[in-house]
C-alpha positions in Angstrom: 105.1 100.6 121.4 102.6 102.7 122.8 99.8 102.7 119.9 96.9 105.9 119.6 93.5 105.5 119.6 91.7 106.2 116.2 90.3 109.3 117.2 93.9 110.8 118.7 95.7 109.4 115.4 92.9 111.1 112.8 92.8 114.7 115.5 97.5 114.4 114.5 97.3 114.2 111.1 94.2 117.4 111.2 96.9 118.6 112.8 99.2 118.3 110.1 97.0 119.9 107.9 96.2 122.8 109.9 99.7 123.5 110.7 99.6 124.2 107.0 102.8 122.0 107.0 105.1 123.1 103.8 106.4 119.4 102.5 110.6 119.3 102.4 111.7 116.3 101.6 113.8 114.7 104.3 111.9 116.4 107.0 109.9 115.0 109.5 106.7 116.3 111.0 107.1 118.4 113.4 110.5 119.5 112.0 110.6 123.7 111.8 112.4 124.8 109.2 115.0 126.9 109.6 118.5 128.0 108.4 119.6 124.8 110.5 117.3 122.3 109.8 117.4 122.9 106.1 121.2 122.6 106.1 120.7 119.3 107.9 118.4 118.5 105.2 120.7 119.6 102.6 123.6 117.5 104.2 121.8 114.3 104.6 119.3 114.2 101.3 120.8 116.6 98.6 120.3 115.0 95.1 119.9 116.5 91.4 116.2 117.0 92.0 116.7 118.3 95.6 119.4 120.4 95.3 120.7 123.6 97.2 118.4 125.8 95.0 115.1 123.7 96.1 116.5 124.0 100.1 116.9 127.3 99.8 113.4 128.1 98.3 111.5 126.2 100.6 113.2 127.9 103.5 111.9 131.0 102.1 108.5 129.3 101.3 108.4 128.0 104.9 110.9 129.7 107.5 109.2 129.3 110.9 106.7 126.5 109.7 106.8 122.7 110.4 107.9 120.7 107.2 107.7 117.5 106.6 107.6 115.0 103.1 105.2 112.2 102.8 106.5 109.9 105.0 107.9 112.4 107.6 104.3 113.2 108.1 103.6 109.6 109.8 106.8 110.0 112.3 105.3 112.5 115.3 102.8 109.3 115.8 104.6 106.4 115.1 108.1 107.2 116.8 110.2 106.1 113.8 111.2 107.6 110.7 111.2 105.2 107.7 110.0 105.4 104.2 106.4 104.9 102.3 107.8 101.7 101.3 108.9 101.2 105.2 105.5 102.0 106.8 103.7 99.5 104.1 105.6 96.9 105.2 105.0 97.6 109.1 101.3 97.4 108.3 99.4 94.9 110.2 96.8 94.1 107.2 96.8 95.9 104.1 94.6 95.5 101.1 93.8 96.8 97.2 92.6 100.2 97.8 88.8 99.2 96.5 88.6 97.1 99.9 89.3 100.3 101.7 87.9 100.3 105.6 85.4 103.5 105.0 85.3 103.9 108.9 88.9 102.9 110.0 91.8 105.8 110.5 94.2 104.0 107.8 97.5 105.0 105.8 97.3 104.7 102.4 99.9 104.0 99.7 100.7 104.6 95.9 103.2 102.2 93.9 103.3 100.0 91.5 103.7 96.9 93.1 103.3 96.4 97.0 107.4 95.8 96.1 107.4 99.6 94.7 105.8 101.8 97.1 106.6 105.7 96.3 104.0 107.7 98.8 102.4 107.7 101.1 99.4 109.4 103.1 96.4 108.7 105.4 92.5 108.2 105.1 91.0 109.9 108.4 87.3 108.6 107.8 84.3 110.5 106.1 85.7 109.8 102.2 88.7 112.2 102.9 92.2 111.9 103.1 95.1 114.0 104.3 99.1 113.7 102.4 102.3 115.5 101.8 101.0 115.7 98.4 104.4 117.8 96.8 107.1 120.1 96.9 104.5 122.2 95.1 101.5 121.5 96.3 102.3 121.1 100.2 100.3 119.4 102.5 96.1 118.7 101.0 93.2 117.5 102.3 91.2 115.7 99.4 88.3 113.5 98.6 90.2 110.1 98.9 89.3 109.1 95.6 91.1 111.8 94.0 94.8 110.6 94.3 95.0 107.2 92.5 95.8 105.6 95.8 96.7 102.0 94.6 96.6 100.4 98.6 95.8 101.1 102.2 97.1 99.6 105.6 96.5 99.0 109.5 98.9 101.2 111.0 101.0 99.0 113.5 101.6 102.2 115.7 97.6 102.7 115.8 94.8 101.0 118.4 92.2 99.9 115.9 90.1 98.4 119.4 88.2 101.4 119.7 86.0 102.8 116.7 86.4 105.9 115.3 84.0 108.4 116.2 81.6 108.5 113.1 80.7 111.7 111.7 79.0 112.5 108.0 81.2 111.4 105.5 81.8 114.3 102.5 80.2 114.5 99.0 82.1 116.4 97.1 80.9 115.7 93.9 77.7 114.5 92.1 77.6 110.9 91.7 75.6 108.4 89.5 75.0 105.4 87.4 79.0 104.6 86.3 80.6 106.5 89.5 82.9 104.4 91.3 84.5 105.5 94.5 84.2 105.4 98.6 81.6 108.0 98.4 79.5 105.8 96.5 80.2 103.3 99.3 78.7 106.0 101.9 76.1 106.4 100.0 74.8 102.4 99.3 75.6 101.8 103.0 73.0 104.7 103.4 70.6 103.5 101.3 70.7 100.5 102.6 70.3 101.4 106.3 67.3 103.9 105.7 65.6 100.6 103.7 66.4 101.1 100.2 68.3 98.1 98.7 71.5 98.6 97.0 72.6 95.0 97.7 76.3 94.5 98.1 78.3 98.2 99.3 81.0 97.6 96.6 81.6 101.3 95.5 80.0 100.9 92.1 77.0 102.8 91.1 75.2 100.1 89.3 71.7 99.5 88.3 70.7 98.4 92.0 72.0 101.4 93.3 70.4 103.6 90.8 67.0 101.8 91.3 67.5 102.4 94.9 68.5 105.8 94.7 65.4 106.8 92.7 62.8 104.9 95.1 64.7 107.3 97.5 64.6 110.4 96.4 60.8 109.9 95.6 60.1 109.3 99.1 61.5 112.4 99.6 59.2 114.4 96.6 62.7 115.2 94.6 62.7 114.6 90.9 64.1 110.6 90.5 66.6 111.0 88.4 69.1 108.9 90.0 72.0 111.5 90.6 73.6 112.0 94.0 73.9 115.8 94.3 73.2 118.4 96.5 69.7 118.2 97.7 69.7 113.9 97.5 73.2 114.1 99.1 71.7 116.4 102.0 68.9 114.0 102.7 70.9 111.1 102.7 73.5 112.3 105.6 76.0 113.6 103.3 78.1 116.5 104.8 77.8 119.1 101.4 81.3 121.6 102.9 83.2 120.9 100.2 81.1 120.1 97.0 81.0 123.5 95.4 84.7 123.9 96.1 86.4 120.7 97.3 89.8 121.3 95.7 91.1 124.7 97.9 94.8 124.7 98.9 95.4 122.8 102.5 91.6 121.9 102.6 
C-alpha cells in the first residue's frame, strides 16, 4: 500500500470539507451524486431509515456534488471501502481519545466499546477535526472536543515518518480552571515552552495551569485572572478565526 504523507492526508480531507461534500450514506468520497449513483445507493443500502424518500431528497440536496457517509470519507486515501468499525481495526495504534497525538493527522472514532464502533472522522492537527457528521448536518469542521470522540487511531494507509507541518492550533472558546480538552493541551505545552510551568500537558486546567497562566498574562500587563480568551489566547500563539463563531455550517 502506497501510504500519504501527513501533510497530503490532512490537505484530502480539507478537501473534503471544501467540496462541501453532502453525506449519503453508502457513498464514498468522491462519489457525485446523481440519478445513477443514488439508485446504486438505493439498490445496495436501502433500509427503514434510508429509504427511497431519504435517496431522493438528498439527490435534490446534492445533485452534482460529491457525497459521501462517515466512513466513505476515508476511501479516496486509503484505497478501500470498509466501515468505522473496519478502519479502527486497520489502525496501527490506537488509544482513549484523552491520549490524543495533538500534532499527528489521526482518525478518530465514537462507540461504545472498541467492539462497537459507529463513526468515524479525522483530527487534522491545530484542535480541529473534520467528519461526515449527518444526513442533516453534512460534512463539519469542528473544535475536536466538541463531538464526544471516545478514541483515535494511526491510519495504516498514512506515513506518520514525516511531521506534520505545525501551524497555530485554534481557540475557539475561553478556557479556564475546570476546562478539559486538547486546547487546553495547546495551551500548557505553550506555557510551558515560553517558561511558565504547567507541569504535566494532560488537558486539564488545574491549579498549576491556572498559576501559570496568571504569571503569564502579567508578564504581558493583562489583568491575571486566569481565563484563556481572546487577548491571552493571542499572546500565547492561539489562532482566534473561529472563537466568536466557531460552529458555522462546513467550517
Amino acid at each position: 500500500m502506497q501510504k500519504a504523507s501527513q501533510q497530503k492526508a490532512k490537505n484530502y480531507y480539507v478537501g473534503v470539507r471544501d467540496n462541501l461534500t453532502v453525506y449519503v450514506w453508502g457513498m464514498n468520497f468522491c462519489t457525485i451524486i446523481s440519478k445513477e449513483t443514488i439508485a446504486e445507493a438505493y439498490k445496495r443500502y436501502q433500509s427503514k431509515k434510508y429509504d427511497k424518500k431519504y435517496y431522493t431528497e438528498k439527490l435534490e440536496e446534492g445533485k452534482g456534488k460529491p457525497g459521501s457517509d462517515c466512513s466513505g470519507m476515508h476511501a479516496g486515501l486509503s484505497g478501500y471501502d470498509t466501515t468505522a468499525q473496519g478502519y479502527y481495526d486497520k489502525c496501527t495504534g490506537k488509544g482513549p481519545f484523552s491520549t490524543i497525538p495533538i500534532h499527528d493527522c489521526v482518525l478518530l472514532f465514537k462507540g461504545k466499546s472498541s467492539k462497537d464502533i459507529t463513526h468515524t472522522g479525522v483530527y487534522i492537527g491545530n484542535g480541529m477535526c473534520i467528519h461526515m457528521k449527518s444526513s442533516k448536518e453534512n460534512c463539519v469542521y469542528e473544535s475536536v472536543d466538541k463531538h464526544g470522540w471516545s478514541a483515535w487511531g494511526y491510519a495504516d494507509f498514512i506515513d506518520y515518518e514525516t511531521i506534520l507541518k505545525k501551524t497555530k492550533p485554534m481557540l475557539v472558546r475561553e478556557i479556564k480552571m475546570g476546562s478539559k480538552g486538547v486546547d487546553v493541551k495547546f495551551a500548557q505545552e505553550m506555557l510551558n515552552s515560553k517558561g511558565f510551568d504547567c507541569g504535566k500537558v494532560d488537558g486539564d486546567f488545574g491549579k498549576k495551569t491556572d498559576a501559570a497562566t496568571k504569571k503569564f498574562q502579567e508578564s504581558k500587563k493583562l489583568t491575571p485572572d486566569g481565563i484563556i480568551g481572546k487577548y491571552t489566547g493571542k499572546l500565547l500563539g492561539f489562532n482566534l478565526r473561529y472563537f466568536d463563531n466557531p460552529w458555522t455550517p462546513n467550517g
